[in-house]
C-alpha positions in Angstrom: 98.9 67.5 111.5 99.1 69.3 114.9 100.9 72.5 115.1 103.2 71.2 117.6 104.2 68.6 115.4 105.5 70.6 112.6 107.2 72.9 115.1 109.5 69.8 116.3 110.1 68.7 112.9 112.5 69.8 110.9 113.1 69.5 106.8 113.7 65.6 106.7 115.8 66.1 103.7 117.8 69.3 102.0 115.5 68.7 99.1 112.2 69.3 100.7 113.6 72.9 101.7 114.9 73.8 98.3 111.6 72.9 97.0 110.0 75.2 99.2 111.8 77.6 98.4 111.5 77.3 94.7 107.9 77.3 95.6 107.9 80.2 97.0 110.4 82.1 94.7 107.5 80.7 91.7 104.6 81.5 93.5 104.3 85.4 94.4 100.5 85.2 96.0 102.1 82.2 98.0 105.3 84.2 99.2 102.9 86.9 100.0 101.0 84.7 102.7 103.7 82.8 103.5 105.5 85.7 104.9 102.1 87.1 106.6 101.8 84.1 108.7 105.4 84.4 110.0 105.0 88.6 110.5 101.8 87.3 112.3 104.0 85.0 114.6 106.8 87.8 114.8 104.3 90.8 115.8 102.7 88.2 118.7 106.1 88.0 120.9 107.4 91.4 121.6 111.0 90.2 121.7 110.9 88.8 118.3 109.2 91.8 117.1 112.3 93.7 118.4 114.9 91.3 116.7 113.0 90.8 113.5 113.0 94.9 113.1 116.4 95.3 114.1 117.5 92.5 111.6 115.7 94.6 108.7 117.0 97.6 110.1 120.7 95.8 109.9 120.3 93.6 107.2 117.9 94.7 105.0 118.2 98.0 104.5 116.2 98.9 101.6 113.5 97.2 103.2 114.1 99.8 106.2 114.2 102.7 104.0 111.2 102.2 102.0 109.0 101.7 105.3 110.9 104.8 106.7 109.7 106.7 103.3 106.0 105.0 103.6 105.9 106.5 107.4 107.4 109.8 106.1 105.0 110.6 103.2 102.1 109.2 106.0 103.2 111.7 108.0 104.1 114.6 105.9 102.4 116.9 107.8 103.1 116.1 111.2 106.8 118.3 111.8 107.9 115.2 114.0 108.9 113.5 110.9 111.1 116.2 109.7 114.1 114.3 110.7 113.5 111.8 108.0 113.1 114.4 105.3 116.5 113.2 103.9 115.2 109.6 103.1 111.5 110.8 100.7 
């Protein structure tokens, strides 16, 4: 099937979307690559990449704050972090 033919398709039916979604709430490993081909699409447009972050940033915060703590403990000993220090 041609990429551009699964872009202009959507679910034919509610069903086939729940069952994706089942799949992937079943499946970790799938889950796992599922959402690294979509952050692969996301980090390829720079205006997406924008509106993705600030959706985790809004919307998901704990997601936010544990790749804030991830960069902070990186970067433990560079002083320009220290404004994080609340969050580790």
């Amino acid at each position: 099937m041609e990429t551009s033919e699964i872009k202009n398709r959507p679910f034919q039916a509610k069903e086939d979307k729940e069952r994706l979604f089942q799949a992937l709430e079943d499946d970790e490993q799938l889950f796992k690559e599922a959402l690294e081909v979509m952050l692969t699409l996301v980090v390829s447009d720079p205006k997406l990449t924008v509106d993705v972050a600030d959706l985790i940033e809004s919307d998901f915060r704990n997601i936010y704050l544990a790749i804030m703590k991830k960069i902070a403990r990186e970067n433990s000993n560079d002083k320009s972090m220290s404004c994080c220090s609340d969050i580790t």
